[in-house]
C-alpha positions in Angstrom: -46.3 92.6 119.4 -44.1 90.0 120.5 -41.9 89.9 124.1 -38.5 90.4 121.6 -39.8 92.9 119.7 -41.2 94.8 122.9 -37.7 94.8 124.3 -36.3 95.8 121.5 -38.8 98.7 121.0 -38.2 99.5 124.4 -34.5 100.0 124.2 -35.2 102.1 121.0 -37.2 104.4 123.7 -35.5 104.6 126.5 -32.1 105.4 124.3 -33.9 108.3 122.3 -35.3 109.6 125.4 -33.3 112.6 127.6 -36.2 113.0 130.0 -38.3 110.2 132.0 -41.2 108.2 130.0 -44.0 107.5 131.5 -45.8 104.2 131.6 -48.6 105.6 129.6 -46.8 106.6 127.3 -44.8 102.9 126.9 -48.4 101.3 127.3 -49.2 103.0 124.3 -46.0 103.0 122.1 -45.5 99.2 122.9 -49.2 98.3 122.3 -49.9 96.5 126.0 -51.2 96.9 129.4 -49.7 98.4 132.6 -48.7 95.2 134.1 -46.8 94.2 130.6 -44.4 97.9 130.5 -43.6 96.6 134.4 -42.7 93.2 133.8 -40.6 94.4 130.1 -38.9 97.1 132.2 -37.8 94.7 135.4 -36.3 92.1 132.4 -34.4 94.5 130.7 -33.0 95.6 134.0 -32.6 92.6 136.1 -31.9 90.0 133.3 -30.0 92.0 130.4 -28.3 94.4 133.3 -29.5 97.4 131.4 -29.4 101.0 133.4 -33.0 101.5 134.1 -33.9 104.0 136.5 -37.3 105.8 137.7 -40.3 104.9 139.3 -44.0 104.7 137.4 -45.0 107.8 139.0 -41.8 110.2 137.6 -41.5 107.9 134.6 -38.6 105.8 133.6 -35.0 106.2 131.4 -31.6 105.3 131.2 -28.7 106.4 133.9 -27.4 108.9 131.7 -24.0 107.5 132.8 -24.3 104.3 131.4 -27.1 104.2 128.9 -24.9 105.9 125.9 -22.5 102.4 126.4 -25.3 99.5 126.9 -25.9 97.6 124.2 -28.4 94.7 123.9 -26.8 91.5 123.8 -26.7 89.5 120.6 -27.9 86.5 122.4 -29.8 86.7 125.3 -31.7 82.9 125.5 -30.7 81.3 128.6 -28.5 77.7 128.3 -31.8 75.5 128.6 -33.2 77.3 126.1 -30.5 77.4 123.5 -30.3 73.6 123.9 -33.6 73.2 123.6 -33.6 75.7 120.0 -30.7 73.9 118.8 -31.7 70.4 119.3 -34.8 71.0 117.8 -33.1 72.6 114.6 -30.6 69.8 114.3 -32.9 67.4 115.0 -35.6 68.7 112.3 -32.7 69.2 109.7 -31.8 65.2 110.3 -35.6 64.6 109.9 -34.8 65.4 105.8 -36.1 63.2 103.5 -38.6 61.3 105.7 -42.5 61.2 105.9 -42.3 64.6 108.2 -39.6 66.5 106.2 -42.5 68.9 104.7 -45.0 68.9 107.5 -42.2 70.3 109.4 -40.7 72.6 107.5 -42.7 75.6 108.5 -41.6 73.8 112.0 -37.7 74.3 111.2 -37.9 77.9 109.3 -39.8 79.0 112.3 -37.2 77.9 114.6 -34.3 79.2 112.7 -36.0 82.5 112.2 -36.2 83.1 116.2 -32.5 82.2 116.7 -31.7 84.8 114.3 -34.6 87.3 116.3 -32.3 86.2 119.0 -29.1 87.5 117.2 -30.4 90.8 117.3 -31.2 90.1 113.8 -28.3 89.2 112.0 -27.8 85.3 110.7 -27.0 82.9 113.4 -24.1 80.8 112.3 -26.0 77.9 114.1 -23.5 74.9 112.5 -20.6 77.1 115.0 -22.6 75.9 118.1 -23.4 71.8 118.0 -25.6 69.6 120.0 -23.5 66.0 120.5 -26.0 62.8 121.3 -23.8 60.9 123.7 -23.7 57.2 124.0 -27.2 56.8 122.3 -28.1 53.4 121.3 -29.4 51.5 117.7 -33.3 51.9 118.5 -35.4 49.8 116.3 -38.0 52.8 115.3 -40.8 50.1 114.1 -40.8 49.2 117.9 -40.4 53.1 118.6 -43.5 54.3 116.5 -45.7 51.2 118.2 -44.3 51.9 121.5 -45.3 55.9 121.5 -48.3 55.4 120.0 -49.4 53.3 123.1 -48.8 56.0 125.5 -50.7 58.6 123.2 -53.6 56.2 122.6 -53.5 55.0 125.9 -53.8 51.3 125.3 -52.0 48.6 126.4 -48.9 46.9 125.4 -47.1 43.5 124.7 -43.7 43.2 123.6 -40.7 41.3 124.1 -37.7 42.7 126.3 -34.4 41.4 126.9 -32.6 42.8 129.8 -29.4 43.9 129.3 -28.1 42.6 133.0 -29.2 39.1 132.4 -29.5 38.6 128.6 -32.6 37.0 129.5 -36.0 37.5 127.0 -39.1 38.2 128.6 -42.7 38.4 127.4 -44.3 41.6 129.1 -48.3 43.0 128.8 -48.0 46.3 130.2 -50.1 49.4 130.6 -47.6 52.1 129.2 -47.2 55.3 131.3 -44.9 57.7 129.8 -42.1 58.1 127.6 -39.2 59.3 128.8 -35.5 60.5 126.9 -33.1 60.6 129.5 -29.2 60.8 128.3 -30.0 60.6 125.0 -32.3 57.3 125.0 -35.6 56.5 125.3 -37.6 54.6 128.4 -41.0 53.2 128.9 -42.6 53.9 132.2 -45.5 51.0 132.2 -47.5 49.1 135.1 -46.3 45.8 134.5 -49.7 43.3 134.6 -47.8 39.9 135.2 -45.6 41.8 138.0 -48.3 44.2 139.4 -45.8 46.7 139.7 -44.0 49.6 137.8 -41.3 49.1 135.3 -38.9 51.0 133.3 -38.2 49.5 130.2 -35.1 50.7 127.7 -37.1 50.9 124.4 -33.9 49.8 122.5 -34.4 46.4 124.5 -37.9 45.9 122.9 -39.1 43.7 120.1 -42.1 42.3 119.0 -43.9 44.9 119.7 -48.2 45.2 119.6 -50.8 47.0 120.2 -53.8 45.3 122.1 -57.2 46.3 122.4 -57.7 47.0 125.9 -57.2 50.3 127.7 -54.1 50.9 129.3 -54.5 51.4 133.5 -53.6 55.0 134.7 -51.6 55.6 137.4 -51.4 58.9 139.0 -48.7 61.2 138.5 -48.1 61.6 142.1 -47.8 57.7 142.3 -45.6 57.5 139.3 -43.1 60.6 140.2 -42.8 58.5 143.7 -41.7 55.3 142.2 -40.2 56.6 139.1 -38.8 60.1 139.4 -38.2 60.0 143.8 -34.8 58.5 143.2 -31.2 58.2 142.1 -31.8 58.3 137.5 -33.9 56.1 135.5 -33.1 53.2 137.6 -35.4 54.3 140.3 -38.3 53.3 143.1 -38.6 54.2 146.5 -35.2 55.0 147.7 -33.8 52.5 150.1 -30.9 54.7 151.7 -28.9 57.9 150.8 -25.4 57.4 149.3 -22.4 59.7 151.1 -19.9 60.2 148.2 -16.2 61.8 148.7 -14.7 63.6 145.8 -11.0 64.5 146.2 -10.6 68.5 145.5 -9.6 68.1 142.1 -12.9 66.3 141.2 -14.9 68.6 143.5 -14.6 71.6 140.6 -16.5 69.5 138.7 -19.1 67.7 140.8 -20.0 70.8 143.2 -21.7 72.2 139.7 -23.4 69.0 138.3 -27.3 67.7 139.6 -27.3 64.5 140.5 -30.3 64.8 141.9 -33.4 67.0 142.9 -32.8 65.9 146.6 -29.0 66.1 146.7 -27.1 66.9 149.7 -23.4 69.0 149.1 -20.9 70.8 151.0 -17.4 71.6 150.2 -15.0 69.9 153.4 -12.2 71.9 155.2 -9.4 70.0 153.2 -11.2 71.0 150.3 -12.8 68.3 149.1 -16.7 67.6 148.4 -18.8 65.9 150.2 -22.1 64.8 147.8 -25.2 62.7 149.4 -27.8 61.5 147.2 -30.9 59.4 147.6 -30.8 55.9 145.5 -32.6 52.8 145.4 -30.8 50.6 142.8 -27.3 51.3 142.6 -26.3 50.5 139.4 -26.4 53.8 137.4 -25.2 55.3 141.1 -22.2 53.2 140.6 -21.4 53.9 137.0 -21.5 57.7 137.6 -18.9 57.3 140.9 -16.5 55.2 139.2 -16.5 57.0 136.2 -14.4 59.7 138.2 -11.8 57.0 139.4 -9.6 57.7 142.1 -11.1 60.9 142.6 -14.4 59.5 144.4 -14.5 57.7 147.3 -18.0 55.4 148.6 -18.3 56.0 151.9 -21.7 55.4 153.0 -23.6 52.5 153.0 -21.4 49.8 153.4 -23.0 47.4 151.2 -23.0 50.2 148.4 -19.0 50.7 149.0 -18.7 47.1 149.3 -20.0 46.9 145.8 -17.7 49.5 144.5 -15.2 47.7 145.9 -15.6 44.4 143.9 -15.8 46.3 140.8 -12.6 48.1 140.8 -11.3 44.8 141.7 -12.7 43.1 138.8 -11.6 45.8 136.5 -8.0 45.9 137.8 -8.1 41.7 137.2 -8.6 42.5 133.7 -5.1 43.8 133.8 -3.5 40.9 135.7 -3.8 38.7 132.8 
């Protein structure tokens, strides 16, 4: 029996039931151990707030109070996971038509069948709850395919990247790492042979793409997380500094719920307004993020980040000049 069904045969129990059930008796209705009937028993208490009361020795039942008006919830996935059901139903459902539209169909009808499990078994209207890409960019998915097959193979790499801050094209022979989606596009993690050093690489940038024959080097995840995942987004390496960002009160609703970073540093100031430190070592995405909130965030720390800021709203206010 699976953990939905469980709960939901659980509920059935402990609603039908005007004296205390013991865990034996759950254990044997429920079809699982000891351990299982405790850890059911603390979710449906803790995590879908239902009135359980007892203890394993008198048994256990609903607060006879409050257990005539709880109800199981409809939907009780958590936000990560709903995104993560969603995305993978829209995404399957957009996959129509292609090489893996019937190898994955089993994929999708399971998927849709445990949102409606979820629903407390009525249809989900799934197409009433959307998952928006944001700002994702063409990808060429012949470089895509080559470039994900050389981190699952484990082999090395050679392709041709043009960076997007200098326009300039660049033959690279790399030993791919990972593959990473972050805001909706794709990276390549890769030790970089004619730099000796790691790389991030936006996929969408590649071209020419090939396999080559030799095994790709490993690096180890601790080395990897350090260079690649220790600071400020995708644009990351050792952190140089920590960045001490101002947002004006209005802005602070906003920012005192958003991650910026596993590291991050808030607190709310007397006037209201929120103070957010984060670590960084290229501040280019760091920049973006800031002045996409405007007047509401102020640079205050280091000076040569604020410096940069600086120039940039006075280039973009120069575009108005004219």
């Amino acid at each position: 029996m699976e953990r939905i069904e469980r709960i939901h045969a659980l509920h059935r129990i402990l609603t039908a039931s005007r004296y205390p059930v013991t865990v034996q008796r759950l254990q044997q209705e429920l079809e699982c151990s000891r351990a299982t009937v405790y850890r059911d028993l603390a979710y449906l208490r803790d995590y879908l707030m239902a009135p359980v009361i007892g203890n394993g020795e008198a048994g256990f039942r609903y607060d006879a109070n409050e257990g005539d008006r709880f109800e199981l919830p409809g939907l009780w996935l958590s936000s990560d996971e709903l995104h993560a059901l969603l995305a993978a139903q829209q995404l399957l459902a957009r996959s129509g038509g292609g090489m893996l539209s019937t190898a994955l169909a089993p994929l999708q009808q399971r998927v849709e069948k445990l949102l409606d499990e979820h629903a407390g078994g009525r249809r989900m209207p799934v197409e009433r709850v959307r998952v928006v890409p944001h700002r994702t960019r063409r990808l060429d998915e012949a470089a895509f395919r080559v470039v994900a097959t050389s981190v699952l193979d484990r082999r090395r790499l050679a392709f041709e990247y043009r960076a997007r801050s200098t326009d300039e094209a660049t033959r690279r022979n790399v030993s791919p790492q990972r593959l990473t989606h972050y805001r909706d596009n794709w990276y390549l993690d890769a030790w970089d042979h004619d730099r000796d050093a790691l790389r991030s690489f936006a996929v969408d940038r590649i071209s020419g793409a090939r396999l080559l024959e030799e095994a790709a080097r490993d690096e180890t995840d601790e080395q990897l997380d350090r260079h690649l995942a220790s600071s400020y987004g995708i644009f990351s390496g050792e952190p140089k500094g920590w960045a001490t960002i101002v947002f004006s009160a209005k802005a602070a609703r906003w920012v005192a719920d958003e991650h910026w970073h596993s590291q991050q540093q808030g607190r709310f100031l007397p006037d209201g307004r929120y103070e957010l430190k984060v670590p960084y070592s290229n501040g280019r995405e760091l920049l973006m993020d800031v002045l996409h909130y405007g007047a509401d965030a102020q640079i205050l720390e280091p000076p040569v980040l604020r410096e940069q800021a600086r120039a940039l709203l006075s280039l973009a206010l120069s575009q108005y000049d004219r």
